[in-house]
TIKE-870386 format. One record per residue (C-alpha): residue in one letter; x, y, z. Coordinates in Angstrom, 1 decimal. Layout:
+------+--------+--------+--------+
! type !     c1 !     c2 !     c3 !
+------+--------+--------+--------+
!    A !      X !      Y !      Z !
...
+------+--------+--------+--------+
This chain:
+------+--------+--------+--------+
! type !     c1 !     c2 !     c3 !
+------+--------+--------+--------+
!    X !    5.8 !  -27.2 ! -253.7 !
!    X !    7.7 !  -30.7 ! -253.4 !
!    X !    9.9 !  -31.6 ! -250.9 !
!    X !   13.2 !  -32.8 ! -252.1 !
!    X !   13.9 !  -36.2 ! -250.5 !
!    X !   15.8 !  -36.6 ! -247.2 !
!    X !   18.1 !  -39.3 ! -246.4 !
!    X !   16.8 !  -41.1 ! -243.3 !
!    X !   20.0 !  -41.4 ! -241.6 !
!    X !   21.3 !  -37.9 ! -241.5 !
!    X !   17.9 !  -35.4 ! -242.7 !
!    X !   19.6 !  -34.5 ! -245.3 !
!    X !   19.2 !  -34.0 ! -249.4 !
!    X !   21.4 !  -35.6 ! -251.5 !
!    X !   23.1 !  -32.3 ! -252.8 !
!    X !   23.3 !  -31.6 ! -249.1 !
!    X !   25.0 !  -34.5 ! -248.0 !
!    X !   27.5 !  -34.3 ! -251.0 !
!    X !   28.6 !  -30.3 ! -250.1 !
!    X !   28.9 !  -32.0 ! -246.6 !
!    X !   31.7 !  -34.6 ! -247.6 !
!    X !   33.5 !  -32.0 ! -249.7 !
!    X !   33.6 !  -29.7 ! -247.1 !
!    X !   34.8 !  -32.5 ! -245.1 !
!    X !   37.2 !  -34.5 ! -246.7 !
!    X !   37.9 !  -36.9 ! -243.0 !
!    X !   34.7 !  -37.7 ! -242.8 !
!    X !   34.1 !  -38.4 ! -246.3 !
!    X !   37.4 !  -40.8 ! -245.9 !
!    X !   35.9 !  -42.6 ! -243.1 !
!    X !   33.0 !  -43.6 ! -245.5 !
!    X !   35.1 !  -44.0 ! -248.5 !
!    X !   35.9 !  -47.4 ! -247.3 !
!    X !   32.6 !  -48.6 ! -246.9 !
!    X !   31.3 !  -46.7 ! -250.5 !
!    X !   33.8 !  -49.1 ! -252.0 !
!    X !   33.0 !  -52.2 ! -250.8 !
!    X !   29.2 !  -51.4 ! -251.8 !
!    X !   30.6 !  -51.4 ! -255.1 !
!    X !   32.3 !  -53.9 ! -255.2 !
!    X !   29.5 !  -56.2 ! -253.8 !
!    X !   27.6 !  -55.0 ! -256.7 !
!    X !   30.4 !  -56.1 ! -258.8 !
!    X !   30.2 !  -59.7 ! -257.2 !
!    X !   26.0 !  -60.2 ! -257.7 !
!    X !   26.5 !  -59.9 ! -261.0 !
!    X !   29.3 !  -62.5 ! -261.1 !
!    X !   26.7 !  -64.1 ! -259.7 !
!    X !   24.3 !  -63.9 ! -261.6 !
!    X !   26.2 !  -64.1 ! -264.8 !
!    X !   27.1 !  -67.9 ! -263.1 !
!    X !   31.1 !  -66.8 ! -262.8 !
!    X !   30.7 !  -67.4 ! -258.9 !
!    X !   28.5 !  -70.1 ! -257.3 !
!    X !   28.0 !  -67.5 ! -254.3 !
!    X !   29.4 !  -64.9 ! -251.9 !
!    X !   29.3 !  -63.7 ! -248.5 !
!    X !   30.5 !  -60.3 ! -246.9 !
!    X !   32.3 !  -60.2 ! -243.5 !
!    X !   30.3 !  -61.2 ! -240.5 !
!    X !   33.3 !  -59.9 ! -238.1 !
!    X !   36.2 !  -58.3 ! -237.3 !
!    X !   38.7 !  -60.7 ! -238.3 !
!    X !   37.0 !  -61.4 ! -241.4 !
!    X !   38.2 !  -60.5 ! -244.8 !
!    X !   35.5 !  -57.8 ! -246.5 !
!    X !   34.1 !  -61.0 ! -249.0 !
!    X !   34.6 !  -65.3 ! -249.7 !
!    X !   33.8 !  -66.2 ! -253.0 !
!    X !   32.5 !  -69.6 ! -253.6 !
!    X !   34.3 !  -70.8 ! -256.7 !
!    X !   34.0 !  -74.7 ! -257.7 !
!    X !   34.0 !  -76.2 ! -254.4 !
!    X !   36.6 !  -73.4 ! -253.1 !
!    X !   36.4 !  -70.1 ! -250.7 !
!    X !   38.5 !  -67.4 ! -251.5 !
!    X !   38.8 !  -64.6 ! -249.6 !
!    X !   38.7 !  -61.2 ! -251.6 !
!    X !   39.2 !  -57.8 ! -249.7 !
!    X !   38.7 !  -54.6 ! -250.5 !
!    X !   41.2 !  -51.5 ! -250.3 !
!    X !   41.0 !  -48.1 ! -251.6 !
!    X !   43.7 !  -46.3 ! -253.4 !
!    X !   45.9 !  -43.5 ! -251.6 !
!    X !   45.1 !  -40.2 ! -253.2 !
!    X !   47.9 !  -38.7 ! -255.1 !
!    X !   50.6 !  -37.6 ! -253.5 !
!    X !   50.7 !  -33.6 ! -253.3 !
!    X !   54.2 !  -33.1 ! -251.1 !
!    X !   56.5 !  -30.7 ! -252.9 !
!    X !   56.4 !  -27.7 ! -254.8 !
!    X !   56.1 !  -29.0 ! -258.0 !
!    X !   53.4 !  -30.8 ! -257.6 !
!    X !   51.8 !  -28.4 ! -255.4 !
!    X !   52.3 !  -26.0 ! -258.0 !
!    X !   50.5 !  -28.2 ! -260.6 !
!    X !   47.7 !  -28.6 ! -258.5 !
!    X !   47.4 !  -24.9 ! -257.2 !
!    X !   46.9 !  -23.7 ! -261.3 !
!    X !   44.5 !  -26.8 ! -262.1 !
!    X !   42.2 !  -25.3 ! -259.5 !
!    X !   43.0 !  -22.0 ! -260.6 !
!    X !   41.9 !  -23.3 ! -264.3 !
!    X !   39.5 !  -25.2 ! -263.1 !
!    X !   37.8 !  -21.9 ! -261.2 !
!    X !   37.8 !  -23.6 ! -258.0 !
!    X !   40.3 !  -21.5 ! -256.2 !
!    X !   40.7 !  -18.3 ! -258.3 !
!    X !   43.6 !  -16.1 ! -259.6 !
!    X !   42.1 !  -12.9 ! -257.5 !
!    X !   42.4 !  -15.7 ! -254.4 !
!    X !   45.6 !  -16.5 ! -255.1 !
!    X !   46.8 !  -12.9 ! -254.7 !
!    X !   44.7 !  -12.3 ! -251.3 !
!    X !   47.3 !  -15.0 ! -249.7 !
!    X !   50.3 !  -13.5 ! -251.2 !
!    X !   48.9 !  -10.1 ! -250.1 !
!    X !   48.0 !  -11.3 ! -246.5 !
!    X !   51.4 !  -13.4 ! -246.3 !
!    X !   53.3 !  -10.6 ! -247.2 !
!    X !   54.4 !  -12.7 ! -250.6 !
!    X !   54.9 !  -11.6 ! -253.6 !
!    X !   52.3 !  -10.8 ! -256.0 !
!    X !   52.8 !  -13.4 ! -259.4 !
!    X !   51.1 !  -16.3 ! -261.1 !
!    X !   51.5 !  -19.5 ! -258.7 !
!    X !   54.0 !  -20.7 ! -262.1 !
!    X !   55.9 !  -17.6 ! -261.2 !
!    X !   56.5 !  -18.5 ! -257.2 !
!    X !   60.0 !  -19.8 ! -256.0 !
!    X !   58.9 !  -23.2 ! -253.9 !
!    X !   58.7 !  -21.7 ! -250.7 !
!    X !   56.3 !  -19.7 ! -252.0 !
!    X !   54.3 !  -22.3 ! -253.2 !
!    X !   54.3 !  -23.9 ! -250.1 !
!    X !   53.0 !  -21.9 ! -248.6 !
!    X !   50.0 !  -20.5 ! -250.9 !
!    X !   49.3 !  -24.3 ! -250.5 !
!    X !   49.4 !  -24.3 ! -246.5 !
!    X !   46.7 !  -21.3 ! -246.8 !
!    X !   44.4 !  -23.5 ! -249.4 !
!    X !   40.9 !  -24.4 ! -247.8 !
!    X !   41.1 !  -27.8 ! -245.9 !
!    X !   38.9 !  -28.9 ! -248.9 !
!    X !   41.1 !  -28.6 ! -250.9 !
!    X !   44.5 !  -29.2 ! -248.8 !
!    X !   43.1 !  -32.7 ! -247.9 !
!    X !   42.1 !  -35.6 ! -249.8 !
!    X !   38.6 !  -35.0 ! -251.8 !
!    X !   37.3 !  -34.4 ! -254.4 !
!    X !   39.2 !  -31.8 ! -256.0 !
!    X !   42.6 !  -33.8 ! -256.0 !
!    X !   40.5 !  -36.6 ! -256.5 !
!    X !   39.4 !  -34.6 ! -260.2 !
!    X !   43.2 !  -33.3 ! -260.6 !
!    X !   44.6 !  -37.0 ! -260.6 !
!    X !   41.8 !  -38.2 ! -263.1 !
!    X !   42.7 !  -35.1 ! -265.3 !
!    X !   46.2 !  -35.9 ! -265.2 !
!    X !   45.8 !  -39.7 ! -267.2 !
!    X !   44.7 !  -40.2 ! -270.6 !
!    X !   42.4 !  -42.8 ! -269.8 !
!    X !   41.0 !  -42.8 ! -266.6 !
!    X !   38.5 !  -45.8 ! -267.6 !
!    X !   39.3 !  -49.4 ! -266.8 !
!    X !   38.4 !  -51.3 ! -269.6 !
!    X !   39.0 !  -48.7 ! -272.4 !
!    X !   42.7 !  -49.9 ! -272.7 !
!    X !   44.5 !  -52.7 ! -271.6 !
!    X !   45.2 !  -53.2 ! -267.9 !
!    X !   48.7 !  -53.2 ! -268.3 !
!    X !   48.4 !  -49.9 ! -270.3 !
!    X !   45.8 !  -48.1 ! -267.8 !
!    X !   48.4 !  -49.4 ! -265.1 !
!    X !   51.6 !  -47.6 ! -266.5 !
!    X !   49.5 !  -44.3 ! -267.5 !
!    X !   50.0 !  -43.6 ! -263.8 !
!    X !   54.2 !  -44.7 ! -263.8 !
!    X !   54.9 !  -40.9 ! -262.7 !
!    X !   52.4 !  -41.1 ! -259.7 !
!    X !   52.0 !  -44.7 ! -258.7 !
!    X !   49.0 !  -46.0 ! -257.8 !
!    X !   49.3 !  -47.3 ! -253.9 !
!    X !   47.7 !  -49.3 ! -251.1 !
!    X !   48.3 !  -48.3 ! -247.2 !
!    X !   48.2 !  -52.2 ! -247.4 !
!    X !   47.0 !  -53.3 ! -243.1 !
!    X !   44.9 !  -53.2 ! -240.6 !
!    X !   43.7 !  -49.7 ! -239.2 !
!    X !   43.8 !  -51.1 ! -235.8 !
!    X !   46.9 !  -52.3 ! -233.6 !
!    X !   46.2 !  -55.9 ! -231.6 !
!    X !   48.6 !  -57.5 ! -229.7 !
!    X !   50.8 !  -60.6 ! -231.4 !
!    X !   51.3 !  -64.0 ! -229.3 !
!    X !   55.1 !  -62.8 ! -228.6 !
!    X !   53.9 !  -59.1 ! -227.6 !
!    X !   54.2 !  -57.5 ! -230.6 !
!    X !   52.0 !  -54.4 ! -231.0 !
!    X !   53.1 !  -53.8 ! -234.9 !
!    X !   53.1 !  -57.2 ! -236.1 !
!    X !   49.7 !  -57.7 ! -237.0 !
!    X !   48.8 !  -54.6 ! -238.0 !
!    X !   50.6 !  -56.6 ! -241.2 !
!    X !   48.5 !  -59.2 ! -242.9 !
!    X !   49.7 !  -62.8 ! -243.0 !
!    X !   50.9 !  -64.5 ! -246.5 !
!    X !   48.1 !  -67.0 ! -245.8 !
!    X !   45.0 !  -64.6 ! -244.7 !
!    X !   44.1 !  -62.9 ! -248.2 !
!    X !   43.4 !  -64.5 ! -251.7 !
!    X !   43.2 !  -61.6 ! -253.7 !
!    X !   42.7 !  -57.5 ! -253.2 !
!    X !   40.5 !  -55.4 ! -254.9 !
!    X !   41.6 !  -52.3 ! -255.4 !
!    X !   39.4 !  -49.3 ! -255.8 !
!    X !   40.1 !  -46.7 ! -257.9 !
!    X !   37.9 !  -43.8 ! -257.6 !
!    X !   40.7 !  -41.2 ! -255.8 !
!    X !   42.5 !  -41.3 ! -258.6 !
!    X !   40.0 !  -41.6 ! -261.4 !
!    X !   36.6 !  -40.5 ! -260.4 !
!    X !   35.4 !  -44.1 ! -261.2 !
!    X !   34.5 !  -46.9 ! -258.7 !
!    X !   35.9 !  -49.3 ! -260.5 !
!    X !   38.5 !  -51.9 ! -259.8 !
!    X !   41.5 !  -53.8 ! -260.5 !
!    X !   42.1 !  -57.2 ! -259.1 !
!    X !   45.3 !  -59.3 ! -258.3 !
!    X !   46.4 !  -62.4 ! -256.6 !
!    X !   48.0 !  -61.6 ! -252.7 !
!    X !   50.3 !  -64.4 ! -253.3 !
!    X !   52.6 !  -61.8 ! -255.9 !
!    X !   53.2 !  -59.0 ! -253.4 !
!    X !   55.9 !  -58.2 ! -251.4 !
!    X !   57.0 !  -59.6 ! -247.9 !
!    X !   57.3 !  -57.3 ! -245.2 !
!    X !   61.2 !  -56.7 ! -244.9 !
!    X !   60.8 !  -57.5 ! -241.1 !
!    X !   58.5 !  -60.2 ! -240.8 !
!    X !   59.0 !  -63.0 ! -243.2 !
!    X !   55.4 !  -64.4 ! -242.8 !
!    X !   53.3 !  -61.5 ! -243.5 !
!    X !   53.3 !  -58.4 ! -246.4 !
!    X !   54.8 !  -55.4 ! -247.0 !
!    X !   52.2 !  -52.7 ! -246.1 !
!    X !   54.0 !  -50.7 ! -249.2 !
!    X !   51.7 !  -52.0 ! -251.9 !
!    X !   52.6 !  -50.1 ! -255.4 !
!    X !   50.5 !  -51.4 ! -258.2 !
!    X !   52.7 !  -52.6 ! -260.8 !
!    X !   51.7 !  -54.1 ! -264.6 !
!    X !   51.4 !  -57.4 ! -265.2 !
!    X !   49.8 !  -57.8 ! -261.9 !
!    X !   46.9 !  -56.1 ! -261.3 !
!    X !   44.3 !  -57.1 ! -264.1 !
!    X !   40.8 !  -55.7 ! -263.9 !
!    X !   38.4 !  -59.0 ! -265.0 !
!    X !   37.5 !  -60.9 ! -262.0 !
!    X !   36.1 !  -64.1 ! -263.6 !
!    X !   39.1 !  -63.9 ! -265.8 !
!    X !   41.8 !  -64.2 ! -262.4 !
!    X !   39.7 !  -66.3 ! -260.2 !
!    X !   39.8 !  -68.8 ! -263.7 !
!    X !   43.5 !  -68.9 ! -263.1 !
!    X !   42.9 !  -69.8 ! -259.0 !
!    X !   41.1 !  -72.9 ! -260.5 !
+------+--------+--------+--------+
């Protein structure tokens, strides 16, 4: 009999360690982070390769953006940011969600009815439910499916035509997702101390720290793929004047998802 193959750092099979992250959809967020910027490394050696970069380097510190590009003679700095998963908050789109899982045999009718039954609620199709109701069929979901993971990750991707970068236009893949914008938590995850004793301020990155973001798309499409666009066209923050808005909504025209193409325009 074989022995299916362990990973070395935690003893476990791949299937193993996959049923742990969806089980666990923190811990599979604290990871996510890193997941994506092994993709998108991957993404830079074959710029690389292909001769649209003369080089990279990935962060060597805390203060460091995730990569610098070497690009005729210039460093730009290129960082790395996953998209928010979509935004489940009211009973409609609870509601939405609650019968794709039911369709999708995840969370089943006959389980639906055992919360209404134990909550004392009444006994109809989750279409059926008044919003409270909803709510609260949602509130007794498993945590696997109540935080982010994979199956809202699979909901959002079912929810676009084209959940492929590349198979439309970027403008076009962009405004697919105008009824649930695509988003960036855009700062630091740690507070430091500003020179003037500031504890928010640099959470906030500076107008002149970041080239150009990344974004990864796999929450919302099932596909670690990216789209790319210059720092220099977002928003300001509204209270510091130096630094940018960490409300980053990605809008068409911007965001493009052909690297060499944008880092041609930086020349």
């Amino acid at each position: 009999m074989t022995r299916e193959r362990q990973d070395p750092a935690t003893g476990l099979t791949p299937e193993e360690l996959s049923e742990v992250f969806q089980n666990n959809p923190r811990a599979y967020m604290a990871v996510r982070g890193a997941v994506a910027e092994k993709h998108l490394e991957k993404v830079l050696c074959t710029m690389q390769e292909d001769g649209h970069i003369d080089g990279y380097r990935s962060a060597s510190g805390d203060q460091d953006k995730d990569f610098y590009m070497q690009v005729s003679g210039k460093t730009l700095s290129l960082e790395c940011k996953n998209i928010e998963v979509i935004k489940i908050g009211n009973s409609t789109q609870r509601k939405s969600y609650i019968s794709y899982l039911r369709d999708e045999n995840l969370f089943t009718g006959d389980q639906i009815s055992s919360i209404c039954q134990e909550y004392g609620l009444p006994d109809k199709s989750i279409e059926e439910q008044t919003p409270r109701d909803v709510s609260e069929v949602f509130k007794q979901l498993p945590q696997a499916y109540r935080a982010s993971g994979i199956a809202k990750y699979r909901y959002s991707a079912s929810r676009v035509a084209c959940p492929t970068v590349g198979d439309v236009g970027d403008h076009q893949f962009v405004e697919q997702f105008r009824d649930a914008p695509l988003t960036i938590d855009f700062q630091r995850t740690r507070n430091s101390t500003a020179e003037d004793g500031d504890t928010r301020k640099n959470r906030f990155y500076r107008s002149d720290e970041i080239d150009i973001v990344g974004a990864c798309l796999f929450s919302r499409t099932m596909e670690w793929k990216f789209l790319f666009a210059k720092a220099e066209n977002f928003n300001r923050h509204a209270e510091y004047a130096d630094r940018y808005s960490n409300r980053l909504t990605l809008d068409p025209g911007i965001w493009v998802s052909d690297l060499p193409e944008l880092l041609q325009e930086q020349e």
